[in-house]
C-alpha positions as CSV (number, residue, x, y, z in Angstrom):
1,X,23.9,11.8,-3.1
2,X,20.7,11.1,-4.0
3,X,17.8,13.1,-6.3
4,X,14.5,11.8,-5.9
5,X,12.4,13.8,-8.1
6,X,13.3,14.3,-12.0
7,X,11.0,14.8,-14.9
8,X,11.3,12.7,-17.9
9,X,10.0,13.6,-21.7
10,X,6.8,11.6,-20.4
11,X,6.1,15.1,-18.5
12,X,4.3,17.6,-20.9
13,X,6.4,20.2,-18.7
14,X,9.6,18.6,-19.3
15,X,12.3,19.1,-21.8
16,X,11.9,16.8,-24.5
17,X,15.4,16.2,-24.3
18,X,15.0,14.5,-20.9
19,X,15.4,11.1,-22.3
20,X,15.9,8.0,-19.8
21,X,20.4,7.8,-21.6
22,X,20.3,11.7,-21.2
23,X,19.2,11.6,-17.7
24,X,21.3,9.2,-16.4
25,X,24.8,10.3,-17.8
26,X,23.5,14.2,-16.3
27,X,23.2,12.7,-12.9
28,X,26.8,10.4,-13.4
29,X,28.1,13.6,-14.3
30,X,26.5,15.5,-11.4
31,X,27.9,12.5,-8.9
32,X,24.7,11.1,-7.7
33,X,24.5,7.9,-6.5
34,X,21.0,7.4,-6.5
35,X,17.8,9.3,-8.6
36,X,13.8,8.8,-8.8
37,X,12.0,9.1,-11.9
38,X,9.2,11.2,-10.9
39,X,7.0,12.0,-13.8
40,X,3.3,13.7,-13.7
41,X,0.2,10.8,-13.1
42,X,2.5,8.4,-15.3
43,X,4.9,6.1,-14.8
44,X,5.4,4.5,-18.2
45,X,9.0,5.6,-18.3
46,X,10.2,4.4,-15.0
47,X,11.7,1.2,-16.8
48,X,13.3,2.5,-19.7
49,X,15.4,4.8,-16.8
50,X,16.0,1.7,-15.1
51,X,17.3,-0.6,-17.6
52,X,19.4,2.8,-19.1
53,X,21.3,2.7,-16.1
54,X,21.8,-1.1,-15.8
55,X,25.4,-1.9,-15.0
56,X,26.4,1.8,-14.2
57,X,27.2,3.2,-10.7
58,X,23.7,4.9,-10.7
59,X,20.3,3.4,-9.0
60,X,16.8,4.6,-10.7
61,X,14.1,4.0,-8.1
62,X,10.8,4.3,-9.9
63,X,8.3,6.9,-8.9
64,X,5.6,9.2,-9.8
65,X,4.3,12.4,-8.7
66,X,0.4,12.5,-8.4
67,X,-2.0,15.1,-8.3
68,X,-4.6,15.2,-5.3
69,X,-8.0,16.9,-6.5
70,X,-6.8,19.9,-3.8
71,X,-4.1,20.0,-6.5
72,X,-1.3,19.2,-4.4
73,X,1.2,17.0,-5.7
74,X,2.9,13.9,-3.8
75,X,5.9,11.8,-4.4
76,X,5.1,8.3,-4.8
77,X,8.5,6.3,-4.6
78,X,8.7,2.7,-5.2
79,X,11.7,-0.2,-5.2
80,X,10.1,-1.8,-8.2
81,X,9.0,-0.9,-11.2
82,X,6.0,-3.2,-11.4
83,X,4.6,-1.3,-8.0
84,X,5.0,1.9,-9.7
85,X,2.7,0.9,-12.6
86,X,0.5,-0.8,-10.0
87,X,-0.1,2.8,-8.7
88,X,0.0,4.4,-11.9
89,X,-3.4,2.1,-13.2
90,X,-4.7,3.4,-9.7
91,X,-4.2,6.9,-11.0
92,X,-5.3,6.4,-15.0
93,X,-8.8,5.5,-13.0
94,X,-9.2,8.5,-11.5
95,X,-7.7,10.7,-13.4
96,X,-9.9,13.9,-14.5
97,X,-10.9,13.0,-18.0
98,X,-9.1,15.0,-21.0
99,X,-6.6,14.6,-23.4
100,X,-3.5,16.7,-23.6
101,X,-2.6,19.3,-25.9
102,X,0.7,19.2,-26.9
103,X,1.0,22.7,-28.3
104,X,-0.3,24.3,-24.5
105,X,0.9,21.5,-22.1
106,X,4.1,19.7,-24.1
107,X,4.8,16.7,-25.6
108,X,4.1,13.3,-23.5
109,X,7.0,10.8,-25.1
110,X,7.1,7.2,-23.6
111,X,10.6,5.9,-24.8
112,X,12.7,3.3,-24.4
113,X,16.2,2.6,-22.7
114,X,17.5,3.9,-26.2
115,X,15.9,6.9,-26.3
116,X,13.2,6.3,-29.2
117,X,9.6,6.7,-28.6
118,X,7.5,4.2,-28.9
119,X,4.1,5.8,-27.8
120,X,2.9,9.1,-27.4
121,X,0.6,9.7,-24.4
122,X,-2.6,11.2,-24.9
123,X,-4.1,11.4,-21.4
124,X,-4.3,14.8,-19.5
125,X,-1.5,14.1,-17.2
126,X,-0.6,17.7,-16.4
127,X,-4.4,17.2,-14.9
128,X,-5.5,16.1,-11.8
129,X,-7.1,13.2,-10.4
130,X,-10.2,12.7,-8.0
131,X,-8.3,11.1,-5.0
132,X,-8.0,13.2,-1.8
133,X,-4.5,13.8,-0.8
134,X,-4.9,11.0,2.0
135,X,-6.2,8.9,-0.3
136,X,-3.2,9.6,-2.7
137,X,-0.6,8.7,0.0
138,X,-3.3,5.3,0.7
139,X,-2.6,4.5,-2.9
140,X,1.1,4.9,-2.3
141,X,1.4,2.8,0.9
142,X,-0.4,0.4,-0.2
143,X,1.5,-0.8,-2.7
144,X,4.6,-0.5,-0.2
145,X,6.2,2.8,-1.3
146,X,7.4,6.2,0.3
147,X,5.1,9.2,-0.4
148,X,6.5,12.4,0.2
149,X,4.7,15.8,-0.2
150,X,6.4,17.8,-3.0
151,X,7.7,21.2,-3.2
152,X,5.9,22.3,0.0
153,X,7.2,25.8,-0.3
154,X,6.0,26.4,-3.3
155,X,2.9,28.6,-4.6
156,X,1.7,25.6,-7.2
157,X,1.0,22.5,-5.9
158,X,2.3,22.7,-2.4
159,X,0.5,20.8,0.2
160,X,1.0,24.3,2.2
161,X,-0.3,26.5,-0.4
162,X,-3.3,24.6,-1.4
163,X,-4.5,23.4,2.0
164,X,-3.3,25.9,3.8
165,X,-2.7,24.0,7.1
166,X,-0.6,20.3,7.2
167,X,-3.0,17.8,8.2
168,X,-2.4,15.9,11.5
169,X,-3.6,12.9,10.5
170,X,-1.6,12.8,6.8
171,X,0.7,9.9,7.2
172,X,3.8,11.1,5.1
173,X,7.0,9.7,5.2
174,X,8.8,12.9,4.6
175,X,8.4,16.5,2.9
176,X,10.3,18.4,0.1
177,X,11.9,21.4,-0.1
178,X,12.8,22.3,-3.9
179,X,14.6,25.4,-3.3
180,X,16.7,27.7,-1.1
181,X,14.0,27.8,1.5
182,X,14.7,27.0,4.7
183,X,12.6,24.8,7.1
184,X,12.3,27.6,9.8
185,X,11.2,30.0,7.2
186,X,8.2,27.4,6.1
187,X,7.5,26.7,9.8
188,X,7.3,30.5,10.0
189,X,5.5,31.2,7.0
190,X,2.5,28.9,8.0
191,X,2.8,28.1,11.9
192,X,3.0,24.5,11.8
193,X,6.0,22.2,13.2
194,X,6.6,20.4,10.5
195,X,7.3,17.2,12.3
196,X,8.6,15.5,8.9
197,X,11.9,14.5,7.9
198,X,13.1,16.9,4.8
199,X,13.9,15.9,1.7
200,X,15.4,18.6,-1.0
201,X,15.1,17.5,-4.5
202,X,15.4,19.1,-7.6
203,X,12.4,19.0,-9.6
204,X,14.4,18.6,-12.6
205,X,12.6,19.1,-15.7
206,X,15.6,20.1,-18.0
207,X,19.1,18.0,-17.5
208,X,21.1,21.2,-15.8
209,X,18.8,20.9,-12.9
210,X,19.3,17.4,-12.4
211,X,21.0,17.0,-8.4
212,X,21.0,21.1,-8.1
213,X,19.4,20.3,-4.8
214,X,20.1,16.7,-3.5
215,X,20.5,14.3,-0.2
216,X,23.0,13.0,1.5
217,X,22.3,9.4,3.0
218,X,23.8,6.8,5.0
219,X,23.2,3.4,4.2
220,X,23.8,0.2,3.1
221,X,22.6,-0.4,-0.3
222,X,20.4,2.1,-2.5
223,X,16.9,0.4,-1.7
224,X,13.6,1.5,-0.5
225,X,14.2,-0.1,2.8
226,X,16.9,1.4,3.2
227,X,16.2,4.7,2.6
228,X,13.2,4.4,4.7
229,X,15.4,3.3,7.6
230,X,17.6,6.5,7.3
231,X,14.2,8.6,7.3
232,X,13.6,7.4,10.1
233,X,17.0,7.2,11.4
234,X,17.1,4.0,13.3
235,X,20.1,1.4,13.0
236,X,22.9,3.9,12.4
237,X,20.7,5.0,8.7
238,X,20.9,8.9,8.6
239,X,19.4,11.5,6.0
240,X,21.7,14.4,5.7
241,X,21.2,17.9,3.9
């Protein structure tokens, strides 16, 4: 079972509790095989995750969750750490300037694979860039990852909500569902197809929600290519919810 969109301490949103050792014994404990770190425009926690989970029967894929100036937000999910922070310079550059305020927004804790922080982040993260959403998902692809729309359902920061209409020419790799929703009530909601395969993550940003909504996937080993494949569903690869 795999979670591909939880919150670290690096979120001003998050739980300052949601620590790279605290996350991954919550999804060991949840039985998930497989979780993305996620966090707002930053990806300076992606490694601590992935070295806390070194040796365990858990596999942190490194991600980040960027803000589109139509203020939607999309998944950026990567099999190494070093193309996560690739995109994540892409995104410092653009990034509306402003510096976060910890008393309105949350604290912005990078850590290590210990827990203790070692920096505090000072940039507007819970901001938005000045990238397009196509040229968000250019960004992602480039650097070789998935990007998946995030919680299209909702209000805030769905592609739906804020556009209003899925773009034909958008060149996702799948959609998001963080909730209950179904697909036919989306589809029904806005009058699009929805052609997209559909993820359902859990948005976690305190550890009780980490893997409340998850994925079932077949396949081989718990890498990007792999979990592309059973997006796709070619060579016996399947995503199942």
């Amino acid at each position: 079972m795999a979670d591909f969109h939880v919150h670290t301490c690096l979120s001003p949103c998050a739980d300052d509790t949601m620590t790279p050792k605290t996350i991954v014994e919550a999804a060991l404990k949840r039985g998930l095989g497989l979780i993305a770190i996620s966090d707002h425009n930053s990806a300076e926690n992606v490694e601590a995750a992935v070295a806390a989970a070194e040796s365990l029967p858990l596999s942190v894929l490194p991600g980040i969750e960027i803000t589109s100036a139509e203020e939607v937000h999309v998944l950026g999910i990567f099999e190494t750490c070093k193309s996560a922070l690739e995109v994540q310079q892409v995104v410092y550059e653009h990034l509306i300037s402003g510096q976060n305020d910890e008393k309105l927004f949350g604290y912005q804790f990078a850590v290590d694979q210990f827990d203790y922080v070692v920096s505090e982040n000072e940039r507007l993260l819970i901001g938005a860039t000045d990238m397009s959403v196509d040229q968000v998902v250019a960004a992602v692809h480039k650097l070789g990852g998935l990007a998946v729309a995030a919680h299209i359902e909702r209000e805030r920061f769905g592609l739906l909500y804020q556009l209003g209409f899925m773009p034909e020419s958008l060149e996702l790799d799948a959609v998001e569902l963080t909730s209950k929703t179904t697909l036919k009530e989306v589809r029904d909601r806005f009058g699009c197809t929805l052609d997209f395969p559909v993820l359902r993550d859990s948005d976690a940003h305190f550890k009780e929600d980490i893997g409340k909504f998850s994925n079932e996937l077949v396949v081989e080993a718990p890498t990007l290519a792999e979990i592309r494949m059973a997006l796709r569903g070619v060579e016996g690869r399947q995503l199942i919810n």
